[in-house]
PADO-631845 format. One line per field, with one value per residue (C-alpha): residue in three letters; x, y, z; residue number from 1. Coordinates in Angstrom, 1 decimal, decimal comma, always signed. Example, Ala and Ser with C-alpha at 12.3 -4.5 7.8 and 13.67 -1.06 7.14 Angstrom:
<gudos>
res (ALA;SER);
px (+12,3;+13,7);
py (-4,5;-1,1);
pz (+7,8;+7,1);
n (1;2);
</gudos>
This chain:
<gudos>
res (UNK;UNK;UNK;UNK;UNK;UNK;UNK;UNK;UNK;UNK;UNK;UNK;UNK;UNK;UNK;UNK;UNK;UNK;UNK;UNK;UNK;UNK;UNK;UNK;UNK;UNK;UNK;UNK;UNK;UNK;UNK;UNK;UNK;UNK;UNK;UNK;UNK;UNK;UNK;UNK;UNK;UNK;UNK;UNK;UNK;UNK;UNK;UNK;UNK;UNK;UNK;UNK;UNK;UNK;UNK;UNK;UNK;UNK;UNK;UNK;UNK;UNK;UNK;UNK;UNK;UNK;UNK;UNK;UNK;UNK;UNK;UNK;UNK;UNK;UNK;UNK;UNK;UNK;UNK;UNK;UNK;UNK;UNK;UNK;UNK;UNK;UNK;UNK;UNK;UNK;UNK;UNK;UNK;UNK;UNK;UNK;UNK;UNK;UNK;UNK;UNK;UNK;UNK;UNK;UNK;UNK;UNK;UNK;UNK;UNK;UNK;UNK;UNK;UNK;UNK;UNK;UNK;UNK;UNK;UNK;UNK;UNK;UNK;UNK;UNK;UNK;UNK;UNK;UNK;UNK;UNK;UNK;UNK;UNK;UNK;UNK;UNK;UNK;UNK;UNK;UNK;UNK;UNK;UNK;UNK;UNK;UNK;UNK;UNK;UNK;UNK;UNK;UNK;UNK;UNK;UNK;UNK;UNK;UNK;UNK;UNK;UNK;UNK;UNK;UNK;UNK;UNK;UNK;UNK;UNK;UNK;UNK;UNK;UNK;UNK;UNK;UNK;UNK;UNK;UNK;UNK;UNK;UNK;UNK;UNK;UNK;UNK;UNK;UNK;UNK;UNK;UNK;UNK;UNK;UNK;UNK;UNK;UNK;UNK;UNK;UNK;UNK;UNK;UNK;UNK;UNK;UNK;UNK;UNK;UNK;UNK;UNK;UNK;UNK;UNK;UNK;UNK;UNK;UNK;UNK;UNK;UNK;UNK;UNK;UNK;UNK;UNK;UNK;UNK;UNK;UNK;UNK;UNK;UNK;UNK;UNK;UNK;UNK;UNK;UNK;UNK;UNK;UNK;UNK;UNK;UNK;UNK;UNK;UNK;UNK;UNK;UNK;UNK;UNK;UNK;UNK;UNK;UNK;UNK;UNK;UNK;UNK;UNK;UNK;UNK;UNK;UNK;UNK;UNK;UNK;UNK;UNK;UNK;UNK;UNK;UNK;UNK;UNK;UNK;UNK;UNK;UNK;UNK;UNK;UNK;UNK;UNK;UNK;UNK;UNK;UNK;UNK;UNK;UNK;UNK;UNK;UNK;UNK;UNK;UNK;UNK;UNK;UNK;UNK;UNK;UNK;UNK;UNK;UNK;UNK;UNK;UNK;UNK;UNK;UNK;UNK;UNK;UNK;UNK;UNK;UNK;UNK;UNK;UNK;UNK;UNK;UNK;UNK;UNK;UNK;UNK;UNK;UNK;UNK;UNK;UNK;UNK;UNK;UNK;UNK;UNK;UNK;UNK;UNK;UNK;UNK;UNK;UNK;UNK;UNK;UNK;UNK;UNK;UNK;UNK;UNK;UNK;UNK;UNK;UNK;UNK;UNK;UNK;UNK;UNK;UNK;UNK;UNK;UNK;UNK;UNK);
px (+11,5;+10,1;+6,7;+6,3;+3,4;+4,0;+0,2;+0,2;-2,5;-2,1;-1,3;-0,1;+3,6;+5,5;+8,1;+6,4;+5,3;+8,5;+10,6;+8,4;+8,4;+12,5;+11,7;+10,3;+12,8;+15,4;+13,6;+12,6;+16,0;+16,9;+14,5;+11,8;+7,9;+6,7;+2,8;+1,5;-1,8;-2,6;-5,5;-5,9;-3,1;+0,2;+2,0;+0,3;+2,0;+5,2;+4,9;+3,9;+6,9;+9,0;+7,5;+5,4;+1,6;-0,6;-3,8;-6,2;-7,9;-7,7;-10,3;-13,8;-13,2;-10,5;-10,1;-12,7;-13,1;-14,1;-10,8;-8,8;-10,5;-9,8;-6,3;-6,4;-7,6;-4,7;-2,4;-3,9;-4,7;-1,0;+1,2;+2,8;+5,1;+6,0;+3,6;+4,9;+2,6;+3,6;+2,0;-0,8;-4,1;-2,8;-0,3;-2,3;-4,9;-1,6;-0,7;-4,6;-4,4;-1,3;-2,3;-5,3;-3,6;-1,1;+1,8;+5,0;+6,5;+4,8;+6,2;+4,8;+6,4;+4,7;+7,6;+7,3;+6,5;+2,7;+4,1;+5,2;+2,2;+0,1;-3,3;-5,5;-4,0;-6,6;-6,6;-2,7;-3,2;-5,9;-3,6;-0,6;-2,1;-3,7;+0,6;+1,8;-0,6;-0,3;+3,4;+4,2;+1,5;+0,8;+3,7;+6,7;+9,3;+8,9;+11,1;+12,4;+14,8;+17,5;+18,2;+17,3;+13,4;+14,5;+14,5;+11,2;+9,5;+10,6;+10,2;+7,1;+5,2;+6,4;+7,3;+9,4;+13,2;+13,6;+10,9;+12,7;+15,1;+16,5;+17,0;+18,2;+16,3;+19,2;+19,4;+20,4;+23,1;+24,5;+21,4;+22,1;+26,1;+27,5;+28,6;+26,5;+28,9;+28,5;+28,8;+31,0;+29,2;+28,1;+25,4;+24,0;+20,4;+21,0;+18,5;+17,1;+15,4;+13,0;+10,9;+8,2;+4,7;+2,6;+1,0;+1,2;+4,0;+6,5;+7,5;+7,1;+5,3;+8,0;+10,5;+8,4;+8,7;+12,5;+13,0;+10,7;+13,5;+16,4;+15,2;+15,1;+19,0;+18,8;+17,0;+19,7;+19,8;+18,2;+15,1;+15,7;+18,9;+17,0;+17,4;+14,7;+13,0;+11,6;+8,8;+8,9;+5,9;+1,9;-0,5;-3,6;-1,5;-0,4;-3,0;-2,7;+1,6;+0,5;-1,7;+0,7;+4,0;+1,6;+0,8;+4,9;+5,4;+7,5;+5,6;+7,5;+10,3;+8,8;+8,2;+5,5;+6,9;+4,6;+5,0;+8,9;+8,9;+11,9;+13,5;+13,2;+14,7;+18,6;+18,4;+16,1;+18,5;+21,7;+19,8;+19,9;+22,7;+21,0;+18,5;+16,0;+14,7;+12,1;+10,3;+8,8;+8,6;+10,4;+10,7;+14,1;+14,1;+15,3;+14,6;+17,5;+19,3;+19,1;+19,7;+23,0;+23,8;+24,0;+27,0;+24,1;+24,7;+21,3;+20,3;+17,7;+15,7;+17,4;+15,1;+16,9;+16,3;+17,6;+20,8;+21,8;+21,1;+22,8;+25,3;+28,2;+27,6;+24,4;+23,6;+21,3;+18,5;+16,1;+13,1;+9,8;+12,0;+12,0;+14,5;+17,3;+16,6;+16,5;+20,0;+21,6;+20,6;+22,5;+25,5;+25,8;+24,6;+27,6;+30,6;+30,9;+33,5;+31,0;+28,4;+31,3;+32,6;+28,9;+28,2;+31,2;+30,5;+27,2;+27,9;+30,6;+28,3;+25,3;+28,3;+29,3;+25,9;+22,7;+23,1;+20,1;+22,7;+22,9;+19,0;+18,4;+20,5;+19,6;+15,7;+17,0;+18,3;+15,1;+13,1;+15,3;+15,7;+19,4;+18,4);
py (+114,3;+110,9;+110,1;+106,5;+104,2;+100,6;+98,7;+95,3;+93,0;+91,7;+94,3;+91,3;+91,0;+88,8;+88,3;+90,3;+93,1;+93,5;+93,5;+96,7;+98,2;+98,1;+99,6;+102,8;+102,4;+103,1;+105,2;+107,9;+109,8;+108,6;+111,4;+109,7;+110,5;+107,1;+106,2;+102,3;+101,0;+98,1;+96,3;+97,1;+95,5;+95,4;+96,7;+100,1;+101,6;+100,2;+102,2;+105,2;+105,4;+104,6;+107,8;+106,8;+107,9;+105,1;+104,5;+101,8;+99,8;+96,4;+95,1;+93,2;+90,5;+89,6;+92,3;+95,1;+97,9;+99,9;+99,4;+100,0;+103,1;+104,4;+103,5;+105,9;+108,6;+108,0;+108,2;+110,9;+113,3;+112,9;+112,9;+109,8;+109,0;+105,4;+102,2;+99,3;+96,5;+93,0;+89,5;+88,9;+90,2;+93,8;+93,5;+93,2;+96,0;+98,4;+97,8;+98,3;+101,7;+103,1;+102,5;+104,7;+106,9;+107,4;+106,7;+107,0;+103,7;+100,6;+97,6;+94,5;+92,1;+88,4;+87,1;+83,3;+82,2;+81,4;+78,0;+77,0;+78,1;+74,7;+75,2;+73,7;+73,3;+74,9;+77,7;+77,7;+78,2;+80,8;+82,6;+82,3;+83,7;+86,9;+87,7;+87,0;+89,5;+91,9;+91,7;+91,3;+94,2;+96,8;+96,2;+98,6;+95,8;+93,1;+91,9;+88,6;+88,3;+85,9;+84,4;+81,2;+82,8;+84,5;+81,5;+80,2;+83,5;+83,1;+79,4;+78,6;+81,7;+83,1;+86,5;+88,7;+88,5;+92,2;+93,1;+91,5;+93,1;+90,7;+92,7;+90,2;+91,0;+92,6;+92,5;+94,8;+92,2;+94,1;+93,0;+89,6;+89,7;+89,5;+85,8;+82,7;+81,0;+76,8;+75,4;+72,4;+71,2;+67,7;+67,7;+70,1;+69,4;+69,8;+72,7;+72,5;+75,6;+76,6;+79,8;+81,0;+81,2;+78,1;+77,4;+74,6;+76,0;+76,2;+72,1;+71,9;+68,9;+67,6;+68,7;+67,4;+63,7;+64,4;+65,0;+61,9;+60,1;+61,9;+61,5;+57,6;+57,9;+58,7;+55,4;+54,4;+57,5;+58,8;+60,7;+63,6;+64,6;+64,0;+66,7;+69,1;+70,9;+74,8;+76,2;+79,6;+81,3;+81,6;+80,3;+78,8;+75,2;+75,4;+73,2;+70,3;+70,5;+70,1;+67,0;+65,8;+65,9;+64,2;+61,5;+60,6;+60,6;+63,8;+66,7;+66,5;+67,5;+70,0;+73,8;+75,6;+78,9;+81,4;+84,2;+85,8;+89,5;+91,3;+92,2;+88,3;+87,3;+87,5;+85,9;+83,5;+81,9;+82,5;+79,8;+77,2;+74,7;+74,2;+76,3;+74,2;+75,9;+72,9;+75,4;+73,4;+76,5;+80,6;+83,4;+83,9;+82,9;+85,9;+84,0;+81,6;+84,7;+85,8;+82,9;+82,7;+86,3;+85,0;+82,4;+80,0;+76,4;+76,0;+72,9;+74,0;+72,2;+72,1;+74,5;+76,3;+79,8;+78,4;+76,9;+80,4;+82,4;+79,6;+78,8;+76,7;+78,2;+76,1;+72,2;+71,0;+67,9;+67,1;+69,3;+67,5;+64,3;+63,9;+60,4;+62,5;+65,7;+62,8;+61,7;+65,4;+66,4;+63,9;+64,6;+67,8;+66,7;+64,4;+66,8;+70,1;+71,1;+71,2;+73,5;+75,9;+75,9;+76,8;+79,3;+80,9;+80,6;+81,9;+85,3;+85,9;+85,2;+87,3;+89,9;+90,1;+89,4;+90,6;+94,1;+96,5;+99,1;+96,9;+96,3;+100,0;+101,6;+98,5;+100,0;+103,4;+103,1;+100,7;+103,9;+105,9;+104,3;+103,1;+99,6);
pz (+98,7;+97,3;+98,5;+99,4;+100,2;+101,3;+101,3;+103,5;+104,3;+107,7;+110,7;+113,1;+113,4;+111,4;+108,2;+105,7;+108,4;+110,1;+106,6;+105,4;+109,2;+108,9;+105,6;+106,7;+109,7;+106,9;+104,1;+106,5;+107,2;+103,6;+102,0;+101,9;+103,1;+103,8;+104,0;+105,5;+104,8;+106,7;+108,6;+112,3;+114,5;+116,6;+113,9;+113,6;+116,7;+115,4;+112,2;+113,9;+116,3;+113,6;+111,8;+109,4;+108,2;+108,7;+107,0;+108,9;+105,7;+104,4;+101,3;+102,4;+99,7;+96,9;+94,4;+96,5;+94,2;+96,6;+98,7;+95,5;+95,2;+98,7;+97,7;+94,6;+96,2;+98,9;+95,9;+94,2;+97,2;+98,5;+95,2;+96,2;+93,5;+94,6;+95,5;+96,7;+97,6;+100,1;+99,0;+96,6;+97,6;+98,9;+96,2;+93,3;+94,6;+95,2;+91,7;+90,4;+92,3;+91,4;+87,7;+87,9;+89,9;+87,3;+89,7;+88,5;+90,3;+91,2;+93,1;+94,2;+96,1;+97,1;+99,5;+99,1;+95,5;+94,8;+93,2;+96,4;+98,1;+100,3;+98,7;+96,2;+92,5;+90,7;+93,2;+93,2;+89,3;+89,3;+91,7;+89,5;+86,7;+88,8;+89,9;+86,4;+84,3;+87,5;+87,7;+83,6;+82,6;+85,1;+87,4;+86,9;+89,3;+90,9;+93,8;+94,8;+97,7;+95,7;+93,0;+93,8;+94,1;+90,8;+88,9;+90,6;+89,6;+85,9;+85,4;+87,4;+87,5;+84,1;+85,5;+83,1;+83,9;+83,5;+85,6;+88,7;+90,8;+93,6;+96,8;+100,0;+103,5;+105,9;+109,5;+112,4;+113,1;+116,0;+118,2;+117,9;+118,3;+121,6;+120,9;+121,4;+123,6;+123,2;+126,5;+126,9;+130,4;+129,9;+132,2;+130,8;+129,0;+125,4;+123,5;+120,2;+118,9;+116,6;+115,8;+113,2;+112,4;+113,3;+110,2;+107,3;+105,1;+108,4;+108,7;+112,5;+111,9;+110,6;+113,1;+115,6;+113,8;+113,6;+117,3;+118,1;+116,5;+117,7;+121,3;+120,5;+120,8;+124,5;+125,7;+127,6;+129,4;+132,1;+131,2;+133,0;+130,5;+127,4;+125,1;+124,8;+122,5;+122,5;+119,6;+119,2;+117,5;+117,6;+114,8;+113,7;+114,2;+118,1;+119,4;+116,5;+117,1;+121,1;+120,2;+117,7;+120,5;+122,9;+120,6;+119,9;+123,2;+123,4;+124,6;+128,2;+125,8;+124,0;+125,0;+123,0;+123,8;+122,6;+120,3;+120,9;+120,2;+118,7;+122,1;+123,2;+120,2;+121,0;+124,6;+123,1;+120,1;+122,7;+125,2;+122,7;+121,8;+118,3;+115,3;+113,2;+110,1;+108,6;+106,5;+103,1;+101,6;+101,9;+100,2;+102,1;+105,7;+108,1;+111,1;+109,9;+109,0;+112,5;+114,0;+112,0;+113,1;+116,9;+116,2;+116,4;+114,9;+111,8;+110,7;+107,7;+105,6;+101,5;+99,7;+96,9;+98,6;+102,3;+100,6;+98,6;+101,6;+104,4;+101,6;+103,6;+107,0;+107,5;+107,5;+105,3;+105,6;+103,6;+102,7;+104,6;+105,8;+109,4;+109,5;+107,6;+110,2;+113,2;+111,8;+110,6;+114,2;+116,0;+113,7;+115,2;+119,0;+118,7;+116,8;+119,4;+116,8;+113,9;+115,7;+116,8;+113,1;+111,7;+114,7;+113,2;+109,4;+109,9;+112,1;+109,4;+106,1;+107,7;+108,1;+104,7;+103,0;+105,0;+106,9;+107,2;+105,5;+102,2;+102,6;+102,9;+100,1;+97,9;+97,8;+97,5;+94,8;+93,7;+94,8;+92,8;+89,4;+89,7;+90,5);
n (1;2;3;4;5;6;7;8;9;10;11;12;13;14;15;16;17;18;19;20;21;22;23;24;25;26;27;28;29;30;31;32;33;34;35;36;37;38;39;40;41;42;43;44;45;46;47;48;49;50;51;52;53;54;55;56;57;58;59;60;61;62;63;64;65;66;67;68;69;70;71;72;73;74;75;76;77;78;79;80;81;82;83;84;85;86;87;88;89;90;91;92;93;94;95;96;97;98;99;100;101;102;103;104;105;106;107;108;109;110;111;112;113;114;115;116;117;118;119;120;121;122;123;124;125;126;127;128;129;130;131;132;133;134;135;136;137;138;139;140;141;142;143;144;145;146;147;148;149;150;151;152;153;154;155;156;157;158;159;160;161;162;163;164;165;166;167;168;169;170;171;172;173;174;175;176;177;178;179;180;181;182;183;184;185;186;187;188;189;190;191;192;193;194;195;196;197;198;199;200;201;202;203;204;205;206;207;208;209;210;211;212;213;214;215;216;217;218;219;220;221;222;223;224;225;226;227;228;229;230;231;232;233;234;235;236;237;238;239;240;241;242;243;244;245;246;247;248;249;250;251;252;253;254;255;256;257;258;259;260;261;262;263;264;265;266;267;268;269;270;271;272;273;274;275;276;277;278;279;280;281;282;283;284;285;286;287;288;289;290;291;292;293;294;295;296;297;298;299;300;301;302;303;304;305;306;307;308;309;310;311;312;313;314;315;316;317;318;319;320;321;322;323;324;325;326;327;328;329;330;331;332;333;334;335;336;337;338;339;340;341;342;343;344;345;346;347;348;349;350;351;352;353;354;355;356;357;358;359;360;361;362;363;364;365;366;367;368;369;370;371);
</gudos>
C-alpha cells in the first residue's frame, strides 16, 4: 500500500482544498494510505469523514524551518513514500521536507501560475524564482491542469518540460445532471449567475461593470423585470463589490449570496438562465466546469486555460473588458437557441473530458510511476 501525504495551506473551503479533499475521496479505496496537513478549518472534518489522517499545522512565516521539520519527521516516522504539496508556500516546504526525508516521490502543484498572480513585480519575480529552482531541482513532477497552463509554466516561469505532467480537475458530474431546463416564460425575470472566491484575481469587478451596462438595455422597461444578478461566494472583497453595485446604480439588481456549499451548488446553477466566469486569471476553472456539467449556458472570460477547458461549448468575452461582456451577454439574453445549444455542448464536453474517474486514475498512475 502507497503511503501518501497531501500538505495544503489554507483549511477553508475552496478550489485548491476541495480538489485535494476529492483526491483522498478517490485515492483511499485505490490502495492508498492518505495523510492531510493543513491549518485549522472547515476542511478538517471533511478529510476526516472522507478517511483520511489529518495533521493540524501550518508554518509561522515563509519558509519556517521549524514547520518543515515537523513535516520530516511526519515523513520519516510514517514511511510515507509520496509528498504532494498545493500552491507555493505549503508547496515549496512539502518539497524541502520530502528531500530530507529522503522520500521517494515529490509533487508540487501551484494551481494558477505565479506569472499570472495580482501582486507586486518584484515580489511576482522573487516568487517565480523560489517555484522554478523548487520545481526544476528538488521537485520530482510538477502538475499543471492543461496544456494551455503547460505552456505558461515553461515559457514564463521556466519550469522543465519533463518535469510537468498535465492532469485536468474532474468532477462528480452526476450531481449536477438532472437537466437545467431553460424556461421560455417571458415574464419571467431573467438570472445571471456567478460564483467564486471574492478576491482580486476573480473579475467580479468587472462583471459588475458589464451588468451595469447590460441593464442599460432595459430602460424602456419596467423596472421591476430587469434582469437580475446573483454573486455567489465569500472573500476579503464582499463589502468593496457591495459599495461598488451601489455606486452604478445596480445593487437592487444584484444578490450577494453568500458562500454556496457543495450541496447548494446544483439547485443554485439550475435557478439561473445564465453562468459568468470573469476570472483574469485560473489555473483551470472547476466552477465553470460545473456549471457546464448542469446544461448551464457560460459566458467566460478568454484566458488561454478557460478556452482549452470551455473549448466550443462556452462563449468567450474579453479577459478584464466589461463593454464586450455587456454586449456578449445580451447576445445570449436575446438568442434562446444559443444558450440551449451551449447548455448542451457543455454537459456533453464535461462528459467526455472532466469525470472524477479520469481525475482519479490519472494520479494513480502519477502515484504510481506510469504517468
Amino acid at each position: 500500500m502507497k503511503r501518501l501525504l497531501y500538505v495544503i495551506g489554507s483549511g477553508q473551503i475552496g478550489g485548491m482544498e476541495l480538489h485535494t479533499l476529492e483526491l483522498v475521496k478517490g485515492l483511499l479505496p485505490r490502495g492508498f494510505a492518505v495523510w492531510v496537513v493543513c491549518p485549522d478549518g472547515p476542511m478538517i472534518a471533511l478529510f476526516k469523514a472522507a478517511g483520511a489522517q489529518v495533521v493540524v499545522d501550518q508554518p509561522t512565516f515563509d519558509l519556517d524551518p521549524f514547520y518543515i521539520s515537523r513535516l520530516v519527521r511526519l515523513l520519516q516516522s510514517n514511511k510515507i513514500d509520496i509528498v504532494h504539496g498545493h500552491e507555493l508556500k505549503a508547496g515549496v516546504a512539502a518539497i524541502l521536507a520530502g528531500k530530507l526525508a529522503k522520500t521517494p516521490l515529490k509533487v508540487i502543484h501551484v494551481h494558477t501560475p505565479i506569472s499570472q498572480w495580482p501582486i507586486p513585480v518584484i515580489k511576482k519575480k522573487l516568487e517565480i524564482w523560489l517555484y522554478q529552482f523548487v520545481a526544476n531541482h528538488l521537485a520530482d513532477k510538477v502538475v499543471a491542469l492543461n496544456n494551455a497552463v503547460k505552456e505558461i509554466r515553461i515559457r514564463d516561469e521556466r519550469i522543465l518540460p519533463d518535469k510537468i505532467v498535465v492532469i485536468p480537475n474532474g468532477i462528480n458530474n452526476s450531481l449536477f445532471s438532472g437537466g437545467h431546463k431553460l424556461p421560455k416564460d417571458k415574464t419571467r425575470i431573467f438570472t445571471v449567475g456567478a460564483l467564486g472566491r471574492l478576491t482580486e484575481e476573480k473579475g467580479f469587478p468587472v462583471l459588475l461593470n458589464g451588468f451595469s451596462l447590460f441593464l442599460k438595455r432595459f430602460c424602456g422597461d419596467p423596472e421591476e423585470s430587469w434582469p437580475r444578478l446573483i454573486i455567489g461566494g465569500s472573500g476579503r472583497l464582499e463589502d468593496t463589490l457591495k459599495l461598488k453595485a451601489q455606486e452604478l446604480g445596480v445593487y437592487r439588481y444584484v444578490t450577494f449570496a453568500g458562500l454556496i456549499s457543495e450541496e447548494q451548488k446544483p439547485p443554485f446553477f439550475h435557478s439561473l438562465d445564465i453562468f459568468v466566469f470573469p476570472s483574469l486569471a485560473e489555473g483551470f476553472g472547476l466552477v465553470l466546469v460545473e456549471a457546464m456539467a448542469a446544461s448551464l449556458p457560460c459566458l467566460a472570460s478568454d484566458l488561454p486555460v478557460l478556452r482549452e477547458v470551455g473549448g466550443e461549448a462556452v462563449e468567450f468575452f474579453r479577459t478584464g473588458d466589461p463593454v464586450d461582456l455587456s454586449e456578449k451577454l445580451y447576445g445570449l439574453y436575446k438568442d434562446y437557441s444559443r444558450r440551449e445549444a451551449l447548455g448542451e455542448a457543455g454537459r456533453k464536453r464535461v462528459n467526455r473530458n472532466y469525470t472524477q474517474e479520469k481525475f482519479w486514475q490519472s494520479y494513480k498512475g502519477l502515484y504510481e510511476g506510469s504517468l
